[in-house]
N, C-alpha and C positions, 0 to 999 in steps of 0.2 A: 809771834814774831818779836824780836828783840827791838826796843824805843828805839828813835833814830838818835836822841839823846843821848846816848849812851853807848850805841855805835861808834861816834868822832870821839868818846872819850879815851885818845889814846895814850895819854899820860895823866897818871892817877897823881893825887895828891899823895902826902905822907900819910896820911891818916887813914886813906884807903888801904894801902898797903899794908899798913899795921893790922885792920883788919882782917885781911886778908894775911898776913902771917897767922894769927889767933886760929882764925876760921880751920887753917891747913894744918896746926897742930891737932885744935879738939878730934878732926877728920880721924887722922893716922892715931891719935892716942884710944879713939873706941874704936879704929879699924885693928889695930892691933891688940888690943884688949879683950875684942871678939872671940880670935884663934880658930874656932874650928867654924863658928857661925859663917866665916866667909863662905863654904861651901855651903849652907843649908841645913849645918848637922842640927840634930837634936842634943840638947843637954845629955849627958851621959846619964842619970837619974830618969831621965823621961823616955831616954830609948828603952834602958831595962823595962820602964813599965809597961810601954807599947809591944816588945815582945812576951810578954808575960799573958796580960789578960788577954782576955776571948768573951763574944757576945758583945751584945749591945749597951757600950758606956758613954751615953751622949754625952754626959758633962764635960768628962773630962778629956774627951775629943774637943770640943769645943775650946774647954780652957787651951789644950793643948795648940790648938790653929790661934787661937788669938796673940799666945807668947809667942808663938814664932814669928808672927808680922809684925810683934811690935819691938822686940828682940831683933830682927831680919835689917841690918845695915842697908845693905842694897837696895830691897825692897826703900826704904826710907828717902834714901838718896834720890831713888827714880821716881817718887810722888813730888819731892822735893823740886826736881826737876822740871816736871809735868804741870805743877798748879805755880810757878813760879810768876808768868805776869797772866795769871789769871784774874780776871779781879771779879766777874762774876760768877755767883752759886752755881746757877743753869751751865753755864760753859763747864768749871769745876767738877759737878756732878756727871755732866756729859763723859770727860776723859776719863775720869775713875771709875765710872761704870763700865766703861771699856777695856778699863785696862784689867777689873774684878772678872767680866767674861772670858777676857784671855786666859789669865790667870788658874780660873776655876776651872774653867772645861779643860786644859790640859792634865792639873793636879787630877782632877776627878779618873778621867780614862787613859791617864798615863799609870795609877795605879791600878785602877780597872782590870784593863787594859793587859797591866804587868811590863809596859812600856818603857825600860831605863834607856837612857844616853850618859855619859861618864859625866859622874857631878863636874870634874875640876870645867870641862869643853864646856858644859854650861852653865858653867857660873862666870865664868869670865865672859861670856856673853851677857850675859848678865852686867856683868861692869861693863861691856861696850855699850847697853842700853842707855847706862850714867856718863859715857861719854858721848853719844851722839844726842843725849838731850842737853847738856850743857852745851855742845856746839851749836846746836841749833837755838840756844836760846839767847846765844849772843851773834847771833846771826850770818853764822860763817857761809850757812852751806849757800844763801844767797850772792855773798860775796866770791866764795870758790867756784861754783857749779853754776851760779846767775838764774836758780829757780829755788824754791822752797818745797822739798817734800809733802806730803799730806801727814800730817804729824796725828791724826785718828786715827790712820790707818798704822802709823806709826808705834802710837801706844798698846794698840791690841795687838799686835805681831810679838811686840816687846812682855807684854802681858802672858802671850804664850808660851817665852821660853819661862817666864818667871814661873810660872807653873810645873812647866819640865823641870826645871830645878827642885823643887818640892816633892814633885813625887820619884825624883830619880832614887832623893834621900828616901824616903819611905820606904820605897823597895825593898831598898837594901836593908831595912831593918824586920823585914818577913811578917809582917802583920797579919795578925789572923785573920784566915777567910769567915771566919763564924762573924757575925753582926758588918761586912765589909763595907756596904753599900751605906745605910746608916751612922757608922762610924765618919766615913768619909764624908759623907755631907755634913755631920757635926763638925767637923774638923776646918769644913770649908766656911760653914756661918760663923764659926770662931775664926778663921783666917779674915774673913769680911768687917765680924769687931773689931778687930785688932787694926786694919789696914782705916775705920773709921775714929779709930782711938789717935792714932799717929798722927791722920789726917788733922783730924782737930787741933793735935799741940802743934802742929806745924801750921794752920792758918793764922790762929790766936796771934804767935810769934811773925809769922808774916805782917799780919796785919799793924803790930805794933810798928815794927821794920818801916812798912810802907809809907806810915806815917810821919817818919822823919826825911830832913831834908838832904840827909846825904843817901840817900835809898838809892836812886838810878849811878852816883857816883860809883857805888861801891857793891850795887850787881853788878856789874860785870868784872868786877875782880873776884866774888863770893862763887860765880860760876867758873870762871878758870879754876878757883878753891876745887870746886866741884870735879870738875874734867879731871883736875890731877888725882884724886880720890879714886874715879874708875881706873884710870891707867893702870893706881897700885893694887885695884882689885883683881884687873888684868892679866897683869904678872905675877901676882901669890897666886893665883888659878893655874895659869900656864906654868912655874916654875914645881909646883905638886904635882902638876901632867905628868911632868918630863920625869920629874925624880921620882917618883910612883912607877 
């Protein structure tokens, strides 16, 4: 739940705001930078190799799940989201282990499985993920609807589509049945590093963040930052829908 602090903050200084310009640049300069990552693709180099080999290549399954989450914009934004006034391990570890359940079991038997849904419909779900944790983290939906969701149950629902995104892309790139089972769970312990890698550079920087005295000033200009990031992740989703 969002401080109350920080609630009545409804006019920001100047300097929040400049932050909060910066912030909305860096956003759009590696959302657009991205290009094809908004949907979940694989680098072009590591799609070839994924349809190429066969049998069982745990490393580089592995490698392969750990660049994608830490390469994976979205994914980023929605931890960023998630551990934002978290300030304990236990609570921390709690929601990302939720959200690594979600996540995993859909990736796992959605390619399983052979399970696609059209990348662009969920990945823009995906950005609505980053937009309903930003709202909820400057505490709208209190405000709006006068109740607060279960945001546990929130993260592992959201964890699930994040997953369907993952393997919708893999599908598509026809990976051998030879070594599948094995491969995919490498792929998923490397997706778990990767999502503990991010993690980490994003507490570190939290942490410094937290420790200053404009921190509650200018969260909640840094999550509006946020909200507008998913909007545009949103609409580069839906606007590839349509034109696809």
């Amino acid at each position: 739940m969002f401080p109350s602090q920080v609630r009545g903050a409804l006019g920001l200084p100047m300097m929040a705001r400049r932050h909060a310009l910066a912030f909305l640049t860096l956003l759009f300069m590696l959302l657009g930078a991205s290009g094809e990552a908004f949907a979940h693709a694989v680098a072009e180099g590591d799609k070839g190799y994924i349809q190429e080999i066969y049998g069982v290549n745990l490393i580089s399954f592995m490698y392969l799940g750990a660049k994608h989450m830490v390469t994976g914009y979205d994914h980023i934004l929605f931890l960023l989201g998630v551990i934002f006034f978290l300030y304990r391990m236990q609570h921390i570890a709690i929601y990302v282990s939720l959200f690594a359940i979600g996540h995993s079991t859909t990736m796992l038997l959605g390619v399983y499985f052979n399970i696609g849904i059209n990348s662009y419909l969920i990945d823009a779900i995906i950005g609505l993920s980053v937009i309903y944790k930003a709202l909820d983290n400057i505490g709208a939906y209190q405000r709006w609807l006068g109740f607060q969701p279960n945001t546990k149950v929130a993260t592992l629902v959201f964890g699930l589509f994040h997953g369907f995104g993952l393997s919708s892309k893999i599908i598509e790139y026809d990976i051998s049945p030879d070594g599948l089972v094995p491969n995919l769970l490498a792929f998923n312990i490397g997706v778990e590093i990767g999502q503990l890698l991010a993690l980490s550079a994003i507490l570190i920087v939290m942490g410094f963040w937290r420790r200053t005295t404009g921190f509650l000033r200018h969260a909640y200009t840094a999550n509006v930052a946020m909200m507008c990031a998913g909007f545009m992740l949103v609409g580069y989703q839906l606007t590839g829908y349509f034109i696809a």
